[in-house]
Residue frames as a rotation matrix with the C-alpha (Angstrom) as fourth column:
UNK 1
-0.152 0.980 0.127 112.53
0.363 -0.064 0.930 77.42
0.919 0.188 -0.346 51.37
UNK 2
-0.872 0.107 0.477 111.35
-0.469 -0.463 -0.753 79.87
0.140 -0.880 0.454 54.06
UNK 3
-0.020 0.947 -0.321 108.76
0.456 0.294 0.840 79.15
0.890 -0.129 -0.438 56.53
UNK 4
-0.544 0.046 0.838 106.89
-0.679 -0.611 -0.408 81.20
0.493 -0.790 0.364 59.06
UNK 5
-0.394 0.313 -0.864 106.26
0.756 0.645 -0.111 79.89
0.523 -0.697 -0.491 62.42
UNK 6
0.259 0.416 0.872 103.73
-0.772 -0.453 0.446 81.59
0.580 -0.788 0.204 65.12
UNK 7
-0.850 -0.406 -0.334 105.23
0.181 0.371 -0.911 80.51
0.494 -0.835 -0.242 68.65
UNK 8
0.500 0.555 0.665 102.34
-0.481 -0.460 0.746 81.24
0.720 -0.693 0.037 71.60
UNK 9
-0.844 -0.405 -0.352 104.20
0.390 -0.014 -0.920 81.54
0.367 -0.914 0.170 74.94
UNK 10
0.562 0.781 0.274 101.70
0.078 -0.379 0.922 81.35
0.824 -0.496 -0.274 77.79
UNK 11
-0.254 -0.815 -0.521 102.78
0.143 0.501 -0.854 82.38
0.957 -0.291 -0.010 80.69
UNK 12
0.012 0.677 -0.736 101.74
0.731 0.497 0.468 81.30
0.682 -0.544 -0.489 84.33
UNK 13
-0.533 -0.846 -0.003 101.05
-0.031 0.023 -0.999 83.12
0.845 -0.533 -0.038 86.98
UNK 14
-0.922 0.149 -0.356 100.90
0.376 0.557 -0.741 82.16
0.088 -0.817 -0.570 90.71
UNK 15
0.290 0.888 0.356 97.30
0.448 -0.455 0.770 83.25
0.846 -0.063 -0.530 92.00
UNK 16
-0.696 -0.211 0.686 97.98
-0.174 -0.877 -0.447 86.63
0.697 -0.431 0.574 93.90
UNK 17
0.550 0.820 0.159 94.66
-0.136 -0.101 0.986 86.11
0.824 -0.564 0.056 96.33
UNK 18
0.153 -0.474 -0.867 96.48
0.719 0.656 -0.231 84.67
0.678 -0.588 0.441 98.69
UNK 19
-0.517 -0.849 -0.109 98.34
0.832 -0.468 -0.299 87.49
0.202 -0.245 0.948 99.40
UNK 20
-0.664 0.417 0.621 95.63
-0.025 -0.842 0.539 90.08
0.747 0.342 0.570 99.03
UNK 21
0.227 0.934 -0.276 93.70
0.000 0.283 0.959 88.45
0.974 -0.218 0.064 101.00
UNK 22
0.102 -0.186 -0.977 95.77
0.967 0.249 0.054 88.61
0.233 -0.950 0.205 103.91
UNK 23
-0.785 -0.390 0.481 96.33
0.410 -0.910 -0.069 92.31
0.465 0.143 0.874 103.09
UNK 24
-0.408 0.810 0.421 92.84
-0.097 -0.497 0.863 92.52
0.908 0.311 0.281 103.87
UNK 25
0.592 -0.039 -0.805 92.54
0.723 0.466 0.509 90.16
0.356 -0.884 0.304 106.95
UNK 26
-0.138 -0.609 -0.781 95.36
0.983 0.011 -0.183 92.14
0.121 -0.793 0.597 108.89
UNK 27
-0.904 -0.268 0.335 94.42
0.285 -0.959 0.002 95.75
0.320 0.097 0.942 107.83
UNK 28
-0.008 0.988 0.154 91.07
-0.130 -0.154 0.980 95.08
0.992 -0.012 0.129 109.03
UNK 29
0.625 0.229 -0.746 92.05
0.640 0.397 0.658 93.51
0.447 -0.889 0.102 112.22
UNK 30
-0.744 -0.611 -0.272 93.95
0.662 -0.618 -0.424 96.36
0.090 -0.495 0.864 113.09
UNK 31
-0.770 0.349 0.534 91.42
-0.257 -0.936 0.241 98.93
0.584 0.049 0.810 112.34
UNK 32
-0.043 0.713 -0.700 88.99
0.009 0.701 0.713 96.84
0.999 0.025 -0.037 113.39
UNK 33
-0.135 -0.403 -0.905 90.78
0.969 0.135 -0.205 96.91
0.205 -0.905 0.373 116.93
UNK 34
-0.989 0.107 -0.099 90.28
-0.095 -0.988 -0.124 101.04
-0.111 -0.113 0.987 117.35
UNK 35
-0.443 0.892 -0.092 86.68
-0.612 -0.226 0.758 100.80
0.655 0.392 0.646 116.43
UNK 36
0.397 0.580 -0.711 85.79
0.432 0.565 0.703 98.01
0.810 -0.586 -0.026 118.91
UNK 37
0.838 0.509 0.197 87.80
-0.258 0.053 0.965 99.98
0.481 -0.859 0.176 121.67
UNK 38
0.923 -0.299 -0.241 90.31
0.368 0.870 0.329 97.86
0.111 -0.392 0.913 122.04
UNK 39
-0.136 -0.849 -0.510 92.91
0.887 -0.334 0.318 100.41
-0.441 -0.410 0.799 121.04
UNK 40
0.636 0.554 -0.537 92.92
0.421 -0.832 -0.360 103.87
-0.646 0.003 -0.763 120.41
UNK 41
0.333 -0.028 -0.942 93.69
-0.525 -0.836 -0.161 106.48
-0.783 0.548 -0.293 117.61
UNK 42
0.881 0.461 0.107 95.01
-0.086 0.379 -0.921 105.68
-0.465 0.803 0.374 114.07
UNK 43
0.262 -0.919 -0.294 98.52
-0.875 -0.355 0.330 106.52
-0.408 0.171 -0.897 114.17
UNK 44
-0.702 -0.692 0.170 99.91
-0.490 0.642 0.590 103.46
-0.517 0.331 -0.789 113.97
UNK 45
0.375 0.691 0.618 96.42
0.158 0.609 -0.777 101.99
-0.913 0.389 0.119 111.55
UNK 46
0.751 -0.085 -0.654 97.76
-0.524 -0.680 -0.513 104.26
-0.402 0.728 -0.556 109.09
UNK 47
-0.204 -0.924 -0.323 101.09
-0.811 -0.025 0.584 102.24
-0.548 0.381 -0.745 108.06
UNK 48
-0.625 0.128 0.770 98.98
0.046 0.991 -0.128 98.73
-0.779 -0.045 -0.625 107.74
UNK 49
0.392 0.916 -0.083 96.53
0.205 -0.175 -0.963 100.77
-0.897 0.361 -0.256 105.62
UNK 50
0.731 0.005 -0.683 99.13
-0.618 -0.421 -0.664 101.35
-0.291 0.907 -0.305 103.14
UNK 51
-0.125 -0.477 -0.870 101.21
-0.968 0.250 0.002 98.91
0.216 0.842 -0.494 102.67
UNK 52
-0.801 0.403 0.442 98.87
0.210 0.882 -0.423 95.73
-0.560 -0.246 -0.791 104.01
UNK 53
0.251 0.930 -0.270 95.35
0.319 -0.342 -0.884 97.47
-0.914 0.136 -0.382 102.66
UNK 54
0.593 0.557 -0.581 96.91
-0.440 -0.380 -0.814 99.01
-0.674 0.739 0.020 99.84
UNK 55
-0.096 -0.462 -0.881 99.96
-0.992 0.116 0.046 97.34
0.081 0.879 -0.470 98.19
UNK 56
-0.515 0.102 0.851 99.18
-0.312 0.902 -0.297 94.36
-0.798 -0.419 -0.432 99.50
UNK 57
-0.106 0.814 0.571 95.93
0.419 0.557 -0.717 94.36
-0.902 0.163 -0.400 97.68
UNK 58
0.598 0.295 -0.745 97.01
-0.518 -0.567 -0.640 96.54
-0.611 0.769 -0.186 95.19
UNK 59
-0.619 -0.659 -0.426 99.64
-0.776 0.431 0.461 93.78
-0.120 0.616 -0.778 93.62
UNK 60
-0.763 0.265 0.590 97.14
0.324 0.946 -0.006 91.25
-0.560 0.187 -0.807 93.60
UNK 61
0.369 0.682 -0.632 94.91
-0.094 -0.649 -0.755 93.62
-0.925 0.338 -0.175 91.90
UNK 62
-0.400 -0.785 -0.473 98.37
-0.826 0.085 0.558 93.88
-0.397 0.614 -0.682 89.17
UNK 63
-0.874 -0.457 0.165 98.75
-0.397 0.867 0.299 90.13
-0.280 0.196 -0.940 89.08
UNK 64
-0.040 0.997 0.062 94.62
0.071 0.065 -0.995 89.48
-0.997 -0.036 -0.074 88.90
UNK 65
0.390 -0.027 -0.920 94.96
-0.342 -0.932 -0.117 91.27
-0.855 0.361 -0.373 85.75
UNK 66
-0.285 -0.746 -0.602 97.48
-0.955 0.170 0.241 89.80
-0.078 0.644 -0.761 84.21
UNK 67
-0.888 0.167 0.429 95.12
-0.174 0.742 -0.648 86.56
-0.426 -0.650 -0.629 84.76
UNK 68
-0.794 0.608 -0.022 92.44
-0.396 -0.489 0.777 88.27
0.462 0.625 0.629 83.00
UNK 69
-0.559 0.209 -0.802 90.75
0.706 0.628 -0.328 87.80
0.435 -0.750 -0.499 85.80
UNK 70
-0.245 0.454 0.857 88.17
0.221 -0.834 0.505 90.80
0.944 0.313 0.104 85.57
UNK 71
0.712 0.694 0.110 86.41
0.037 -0.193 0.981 90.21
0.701 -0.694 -0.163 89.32
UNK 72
0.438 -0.769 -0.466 89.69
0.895 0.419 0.150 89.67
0.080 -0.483 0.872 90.93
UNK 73
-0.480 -0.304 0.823 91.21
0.747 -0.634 0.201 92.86
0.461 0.711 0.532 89.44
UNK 74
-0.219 0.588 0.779 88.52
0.134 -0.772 0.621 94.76
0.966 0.240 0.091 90.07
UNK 75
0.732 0.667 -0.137 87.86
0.095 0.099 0.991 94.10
0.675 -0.738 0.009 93.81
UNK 76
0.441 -0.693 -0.570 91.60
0.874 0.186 0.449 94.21
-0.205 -0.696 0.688 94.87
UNK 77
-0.360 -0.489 0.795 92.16
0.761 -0.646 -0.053 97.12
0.540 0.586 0.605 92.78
UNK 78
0.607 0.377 0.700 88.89
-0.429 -0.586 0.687 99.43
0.669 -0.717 -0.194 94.91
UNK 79
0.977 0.200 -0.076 89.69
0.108 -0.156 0.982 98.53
0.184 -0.967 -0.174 98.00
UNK 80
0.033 -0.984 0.178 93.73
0.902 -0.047 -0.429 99.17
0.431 0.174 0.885 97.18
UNK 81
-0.725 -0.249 0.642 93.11
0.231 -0.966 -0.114 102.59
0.649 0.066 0.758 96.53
UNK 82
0.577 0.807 -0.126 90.22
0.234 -0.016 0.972 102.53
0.782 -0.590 -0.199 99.22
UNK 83
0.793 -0.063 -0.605 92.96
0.545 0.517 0.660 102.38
0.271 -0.854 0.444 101.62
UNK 84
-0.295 -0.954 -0.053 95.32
0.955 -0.294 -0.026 104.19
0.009 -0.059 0.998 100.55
UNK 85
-0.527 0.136 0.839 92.55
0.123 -0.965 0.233 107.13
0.841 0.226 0.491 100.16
UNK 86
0.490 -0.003 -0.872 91.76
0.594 0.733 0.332 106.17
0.638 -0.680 0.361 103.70
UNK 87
0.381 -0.526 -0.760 94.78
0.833 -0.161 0.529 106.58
-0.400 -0.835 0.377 105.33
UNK 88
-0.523 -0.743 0.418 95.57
0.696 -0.655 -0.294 109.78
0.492 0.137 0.860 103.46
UNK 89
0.108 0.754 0.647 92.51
-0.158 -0.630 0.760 111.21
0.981 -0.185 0.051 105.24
UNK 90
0.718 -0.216 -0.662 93.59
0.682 0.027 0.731 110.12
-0.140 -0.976 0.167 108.32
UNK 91
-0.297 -0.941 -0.161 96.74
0.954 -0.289 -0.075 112.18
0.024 -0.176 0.984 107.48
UNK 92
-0.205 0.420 0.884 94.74
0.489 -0.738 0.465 115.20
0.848 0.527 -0.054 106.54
UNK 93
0.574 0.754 0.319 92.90
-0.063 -0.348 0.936 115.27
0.816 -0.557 -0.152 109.52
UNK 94
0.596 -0.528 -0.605 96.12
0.770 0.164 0.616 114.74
-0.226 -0.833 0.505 111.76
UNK 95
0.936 0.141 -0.324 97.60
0.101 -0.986 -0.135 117.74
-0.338 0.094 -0.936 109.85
UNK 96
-0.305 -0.932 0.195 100.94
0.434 0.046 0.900 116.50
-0.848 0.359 0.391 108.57
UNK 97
-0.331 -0.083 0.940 99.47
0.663 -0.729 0.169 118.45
0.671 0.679 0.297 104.86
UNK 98
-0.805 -0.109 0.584 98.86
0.087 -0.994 -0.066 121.57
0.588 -0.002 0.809 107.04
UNK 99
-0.787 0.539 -0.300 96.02
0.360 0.007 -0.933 122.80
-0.501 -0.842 -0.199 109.73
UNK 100
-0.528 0.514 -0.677 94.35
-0.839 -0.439 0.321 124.62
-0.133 0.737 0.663 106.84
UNK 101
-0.534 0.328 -0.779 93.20
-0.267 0.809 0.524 121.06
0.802 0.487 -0.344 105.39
UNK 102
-0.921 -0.029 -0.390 92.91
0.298 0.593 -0.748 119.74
0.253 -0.804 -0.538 108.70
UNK 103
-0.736 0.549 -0.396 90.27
0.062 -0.528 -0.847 122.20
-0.674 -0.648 0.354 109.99
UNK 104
-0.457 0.593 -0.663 88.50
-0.806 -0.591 0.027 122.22
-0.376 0.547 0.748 106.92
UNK 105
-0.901 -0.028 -0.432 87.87
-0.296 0.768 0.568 118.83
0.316 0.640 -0.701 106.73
UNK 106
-0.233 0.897 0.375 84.42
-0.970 -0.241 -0.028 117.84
0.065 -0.370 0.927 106.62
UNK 107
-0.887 -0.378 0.266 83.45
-0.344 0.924 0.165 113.88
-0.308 0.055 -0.950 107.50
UNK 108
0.549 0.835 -0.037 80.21
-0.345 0.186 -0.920 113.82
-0.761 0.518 0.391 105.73
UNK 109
0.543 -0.178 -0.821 82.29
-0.840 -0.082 -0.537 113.74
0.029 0.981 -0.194 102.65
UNK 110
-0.820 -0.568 0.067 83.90
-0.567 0.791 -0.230 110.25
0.077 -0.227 -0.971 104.14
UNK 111
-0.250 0.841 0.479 80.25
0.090 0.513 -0.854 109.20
-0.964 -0.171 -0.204 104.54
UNK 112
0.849 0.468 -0.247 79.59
-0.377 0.208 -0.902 109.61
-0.370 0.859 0.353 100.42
UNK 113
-0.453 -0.734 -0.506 83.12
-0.799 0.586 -0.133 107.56
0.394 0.344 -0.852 99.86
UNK 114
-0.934 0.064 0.352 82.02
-0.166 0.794 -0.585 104.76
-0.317 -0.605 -0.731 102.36
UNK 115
0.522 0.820 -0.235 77.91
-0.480 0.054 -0.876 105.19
-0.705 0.570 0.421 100.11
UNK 116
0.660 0.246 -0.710 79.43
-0.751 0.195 -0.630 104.78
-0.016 0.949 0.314 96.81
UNK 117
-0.732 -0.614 -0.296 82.30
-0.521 0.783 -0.339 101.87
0.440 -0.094 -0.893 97.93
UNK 118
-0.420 0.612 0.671 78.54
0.006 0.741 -0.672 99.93
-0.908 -0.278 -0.314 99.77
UNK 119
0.559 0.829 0.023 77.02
-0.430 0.313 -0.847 100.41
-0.709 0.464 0.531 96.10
UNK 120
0.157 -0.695 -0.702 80.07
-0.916 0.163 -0.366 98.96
0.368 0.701 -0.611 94.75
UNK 121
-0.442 -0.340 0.830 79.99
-0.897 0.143 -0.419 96.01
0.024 -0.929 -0.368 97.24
UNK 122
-0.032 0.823 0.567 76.68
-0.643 0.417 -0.642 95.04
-0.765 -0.386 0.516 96.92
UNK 123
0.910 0.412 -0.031 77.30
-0.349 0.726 -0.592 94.05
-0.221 0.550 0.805 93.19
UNK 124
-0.354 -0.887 -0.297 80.66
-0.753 0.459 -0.471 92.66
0.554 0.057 -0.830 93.79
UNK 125
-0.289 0.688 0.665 78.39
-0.931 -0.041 -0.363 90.84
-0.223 -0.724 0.652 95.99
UNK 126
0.586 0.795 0.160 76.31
-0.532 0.526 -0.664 89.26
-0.611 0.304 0.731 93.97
UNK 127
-0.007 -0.696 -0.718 79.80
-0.516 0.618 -0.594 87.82
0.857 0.366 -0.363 91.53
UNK 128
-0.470 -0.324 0.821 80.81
-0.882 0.137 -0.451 86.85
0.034 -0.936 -0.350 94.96
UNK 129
0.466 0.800 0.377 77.82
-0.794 0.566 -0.220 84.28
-0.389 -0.197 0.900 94.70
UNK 130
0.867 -0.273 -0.417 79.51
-0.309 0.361 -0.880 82.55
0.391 0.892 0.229 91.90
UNK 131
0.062 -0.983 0.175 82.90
-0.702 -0.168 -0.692 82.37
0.710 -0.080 -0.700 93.42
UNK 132
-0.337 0.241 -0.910 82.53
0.143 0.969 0.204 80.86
0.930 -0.061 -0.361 96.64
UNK 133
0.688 0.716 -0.119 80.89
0.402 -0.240 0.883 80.86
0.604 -0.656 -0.453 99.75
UNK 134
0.017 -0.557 -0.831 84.02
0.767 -0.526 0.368 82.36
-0.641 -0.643 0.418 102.02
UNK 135
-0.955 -0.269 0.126 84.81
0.295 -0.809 0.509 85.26
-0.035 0.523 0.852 99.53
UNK 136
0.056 0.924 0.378 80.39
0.464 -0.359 0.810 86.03
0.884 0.130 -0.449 99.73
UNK 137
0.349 0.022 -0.937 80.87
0.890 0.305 0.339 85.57
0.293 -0.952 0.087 103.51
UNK 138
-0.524 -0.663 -0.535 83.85
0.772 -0.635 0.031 88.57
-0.360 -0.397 0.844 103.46
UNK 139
-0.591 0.580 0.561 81.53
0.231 -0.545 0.806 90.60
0.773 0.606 0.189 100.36
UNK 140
0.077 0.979 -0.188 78.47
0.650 0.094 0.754 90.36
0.756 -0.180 -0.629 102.66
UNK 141
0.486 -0.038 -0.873 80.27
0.781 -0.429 0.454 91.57
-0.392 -0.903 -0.179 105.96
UNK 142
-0.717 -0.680 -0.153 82.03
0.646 -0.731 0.221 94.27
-0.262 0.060 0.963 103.92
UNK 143
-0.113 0.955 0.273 78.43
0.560 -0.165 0.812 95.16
0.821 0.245 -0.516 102.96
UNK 144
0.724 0.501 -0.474 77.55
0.648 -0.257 0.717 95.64
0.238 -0.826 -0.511 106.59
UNK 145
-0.274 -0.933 -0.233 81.01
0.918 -0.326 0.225 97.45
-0.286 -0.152 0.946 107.02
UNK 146
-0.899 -0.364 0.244 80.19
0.438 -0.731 0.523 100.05
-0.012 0.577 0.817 104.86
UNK 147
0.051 0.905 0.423 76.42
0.480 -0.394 0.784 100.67
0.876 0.163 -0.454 105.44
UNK 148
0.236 -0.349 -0.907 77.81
0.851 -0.375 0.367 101.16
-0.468 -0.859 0.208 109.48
UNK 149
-0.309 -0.857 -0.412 80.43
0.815 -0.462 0.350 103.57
-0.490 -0.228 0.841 108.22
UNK 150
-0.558 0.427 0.711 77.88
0.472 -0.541 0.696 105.63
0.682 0.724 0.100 105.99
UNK 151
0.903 0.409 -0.128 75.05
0.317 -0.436 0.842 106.04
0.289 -0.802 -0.523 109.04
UNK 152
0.199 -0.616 -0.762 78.12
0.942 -0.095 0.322 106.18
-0.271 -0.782 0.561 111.25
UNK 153
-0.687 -0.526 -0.502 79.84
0.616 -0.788 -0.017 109.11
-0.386 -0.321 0.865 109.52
UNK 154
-0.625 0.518 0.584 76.19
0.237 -0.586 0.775 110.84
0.743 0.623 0.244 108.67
UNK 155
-0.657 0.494 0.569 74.94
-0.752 -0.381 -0.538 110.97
-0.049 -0.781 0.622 112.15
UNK 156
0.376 0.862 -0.339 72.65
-0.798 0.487 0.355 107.99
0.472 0.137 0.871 111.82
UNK 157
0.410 -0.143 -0.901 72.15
0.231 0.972 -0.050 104.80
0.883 -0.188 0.431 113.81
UNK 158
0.623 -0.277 0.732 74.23
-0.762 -0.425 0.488 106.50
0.176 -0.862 -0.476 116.82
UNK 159
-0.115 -0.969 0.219 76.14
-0.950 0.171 0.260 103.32
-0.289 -0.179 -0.940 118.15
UNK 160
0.583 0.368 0.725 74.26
0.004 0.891 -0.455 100.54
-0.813 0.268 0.518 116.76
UNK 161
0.976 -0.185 -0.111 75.79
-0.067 0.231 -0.971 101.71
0.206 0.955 0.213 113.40
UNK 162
0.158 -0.955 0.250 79.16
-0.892 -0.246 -0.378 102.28
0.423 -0.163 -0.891 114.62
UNK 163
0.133 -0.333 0.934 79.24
-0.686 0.649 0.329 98.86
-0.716 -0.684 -0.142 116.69
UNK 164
0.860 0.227 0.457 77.99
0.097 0.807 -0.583 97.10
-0.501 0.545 0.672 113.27
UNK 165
0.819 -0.522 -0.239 80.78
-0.395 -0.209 -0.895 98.48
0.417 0.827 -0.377 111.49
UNK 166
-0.001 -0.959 0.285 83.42
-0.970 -0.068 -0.232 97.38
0.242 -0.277 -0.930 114.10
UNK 167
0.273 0.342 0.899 81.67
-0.233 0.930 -0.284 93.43
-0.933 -0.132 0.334 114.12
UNK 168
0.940 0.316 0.130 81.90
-0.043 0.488 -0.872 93.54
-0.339 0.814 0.473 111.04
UNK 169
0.448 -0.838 -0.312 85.44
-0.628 -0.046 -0.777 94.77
0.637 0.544 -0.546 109.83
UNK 170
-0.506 -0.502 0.702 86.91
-0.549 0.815 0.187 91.65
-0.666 -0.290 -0.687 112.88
UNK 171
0.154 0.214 0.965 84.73
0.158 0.958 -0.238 89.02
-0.975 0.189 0.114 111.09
UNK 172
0.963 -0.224 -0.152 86.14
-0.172 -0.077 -0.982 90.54
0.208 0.972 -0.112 107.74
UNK 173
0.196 -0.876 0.440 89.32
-0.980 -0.162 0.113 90.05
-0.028 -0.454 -0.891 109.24
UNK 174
0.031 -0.045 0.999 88.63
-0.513 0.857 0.054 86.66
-0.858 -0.514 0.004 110.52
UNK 175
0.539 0.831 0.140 87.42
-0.279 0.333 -0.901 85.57
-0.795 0.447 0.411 107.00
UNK 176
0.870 -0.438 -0.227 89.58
-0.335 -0.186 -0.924 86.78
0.362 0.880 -0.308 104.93
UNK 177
-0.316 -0.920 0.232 92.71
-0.925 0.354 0.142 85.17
-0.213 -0.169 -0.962 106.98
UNK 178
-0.101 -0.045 0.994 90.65
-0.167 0.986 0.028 81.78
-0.981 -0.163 -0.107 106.11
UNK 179
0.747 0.578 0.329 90.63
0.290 0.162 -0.943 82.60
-0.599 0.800 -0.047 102.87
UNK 180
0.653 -0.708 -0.268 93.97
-0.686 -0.403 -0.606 83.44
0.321 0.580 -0.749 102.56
UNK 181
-0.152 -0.628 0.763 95.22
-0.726 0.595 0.345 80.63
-0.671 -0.501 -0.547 104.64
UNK 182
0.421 0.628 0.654 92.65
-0.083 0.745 -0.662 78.36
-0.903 0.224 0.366 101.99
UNK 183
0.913 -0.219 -0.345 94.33
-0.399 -0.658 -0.638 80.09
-0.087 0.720 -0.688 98.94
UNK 184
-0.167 -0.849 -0.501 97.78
-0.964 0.247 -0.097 79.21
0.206 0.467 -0.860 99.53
UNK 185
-0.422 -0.758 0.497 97.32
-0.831 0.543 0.123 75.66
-0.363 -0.361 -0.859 101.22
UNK 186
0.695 0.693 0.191 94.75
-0.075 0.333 -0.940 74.21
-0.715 0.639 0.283 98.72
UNK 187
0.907 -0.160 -0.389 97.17
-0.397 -0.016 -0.918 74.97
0.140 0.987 -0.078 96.00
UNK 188
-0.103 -0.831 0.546 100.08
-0.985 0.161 0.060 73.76
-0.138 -0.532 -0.836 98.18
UNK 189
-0.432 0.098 0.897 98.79
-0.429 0.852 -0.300 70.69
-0.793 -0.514 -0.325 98.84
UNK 190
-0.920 0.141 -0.366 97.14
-0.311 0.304 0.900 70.15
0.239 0.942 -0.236 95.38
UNK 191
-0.552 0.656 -0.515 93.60
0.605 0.740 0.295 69.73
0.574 -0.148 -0.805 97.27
UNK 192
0.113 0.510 0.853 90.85
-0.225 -0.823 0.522 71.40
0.968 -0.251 0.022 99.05
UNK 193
-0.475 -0.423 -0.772 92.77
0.623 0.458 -0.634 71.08
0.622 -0.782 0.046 102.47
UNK 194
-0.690 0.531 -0.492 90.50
0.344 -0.358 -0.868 74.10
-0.637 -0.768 0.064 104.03
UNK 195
-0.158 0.685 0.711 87.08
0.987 0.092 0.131 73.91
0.024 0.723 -0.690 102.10
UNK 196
-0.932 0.128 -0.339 85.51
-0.117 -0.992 -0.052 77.60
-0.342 -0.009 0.939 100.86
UNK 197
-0.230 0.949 -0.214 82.27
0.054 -0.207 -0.977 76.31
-0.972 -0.236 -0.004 99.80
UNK 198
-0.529 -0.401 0.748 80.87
0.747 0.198 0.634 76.10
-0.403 0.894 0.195 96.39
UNK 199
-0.866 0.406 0.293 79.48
-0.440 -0.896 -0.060 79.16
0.238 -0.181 0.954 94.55
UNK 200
-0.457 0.787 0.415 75.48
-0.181 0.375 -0.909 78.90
-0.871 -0.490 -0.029 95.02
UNK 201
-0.655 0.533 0.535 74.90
0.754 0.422 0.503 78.04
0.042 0.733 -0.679 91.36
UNK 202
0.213 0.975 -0.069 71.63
0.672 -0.197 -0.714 80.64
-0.709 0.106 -0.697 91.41
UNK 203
0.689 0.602 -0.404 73.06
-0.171 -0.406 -0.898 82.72
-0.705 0.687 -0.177 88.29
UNK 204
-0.354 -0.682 -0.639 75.75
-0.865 0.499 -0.054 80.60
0.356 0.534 -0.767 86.95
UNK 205
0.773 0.543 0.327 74.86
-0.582 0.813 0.026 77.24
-0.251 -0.211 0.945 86.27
């Protein structure tokens, strides 16, 4: 006598924030560091931007995924390829594809990437709510990040917008290393060993 059997294998995996988050924390606090001043040009922003900013944040993006983990996914996935289309404009405009490109580049057109990645923000934002209060905290200042870097590269705001953008990407920095430090040693430790805050409950109950 035959019989059919249906097996389900689930299988686990680790939670990828961790990691992503730090992708995010260290590629900010580099750039971050050129924009306040602190050091100059992009040469050396440009390696962290692709493989801290983007694979970093593009494997937790992967692994998010495989989680079915839609807001995850989605938010490490943009800001993957955010970086990595980023730092190929930084290459453009240093001329390693040719002076042709170079000279013809225009940085308005970096000011309607940095528009439509703040109206993507805002309603990653608002999930954010739901999640928890550090991950709003980084949402909120990546908000201000990007409304800077819009005035900033449209002529507007003069240095008020530029300064906001270069407060803001350190305290996205700062944030997102406590939120990758919270990530792994919460689940380490089997406890909330560095709180993050619960969401705010105001459209998930």
């Amino acid at each position: 006598m035959n019989s059919n059997q249906t097996h389900n294998v689930q299988i686990a995996n680790s939670d990828p924030s961790a990691l992503g988050l730090f992708g995010l924390a260290l590629v900010t606090l580099v750039a971050s560091s050129q924009k306040l001043g602190i050091t100059s040009d992009v040469s050396f922003v440009i390696p962290w931007a692709i493989f801290l900013g983007g694979f970093a944040q593009l494997f937790a993006c992967i692994n998010d995924s495989k989680r079915q983990n839609t807001f995850g996914t989605t938010a490490f996935g943009a800001f993957a390829l955010f970086w990595f289309g980023v730092a190929t404009s930084w290459l453009i405009k240093a001329g390693v594809f040719g002076q042709s490109l170079a000279q013809a580049a225009d940085p308005k057109q970096f000011g309607f990437v940095f528009l439509g990645y703040l109206i993507f923000t805002v309603f990653m934002t608002i999930g954010a709510l739901e999640t928890h209060k550090v991950l709003f905290l980084i949402f909120f200042l990546i908000d201000l990040l990007m409304l800077g870097l819009t005035l900033d590269s449209f002529g507007i705001g003069g240095q008020v917008a530029h300064k906001m953008a270069a407060i803001s990407e350190f305290l996205i920095s700062v944030f997102s290393f406590y939120g990758s430090a919270a990530a792994v040693l919460n689940q380490h430790f089997g406890r909330p060993f560095l709180p993050v805050g619960k969401p705010f409950g105001i459209f998930k109950k």
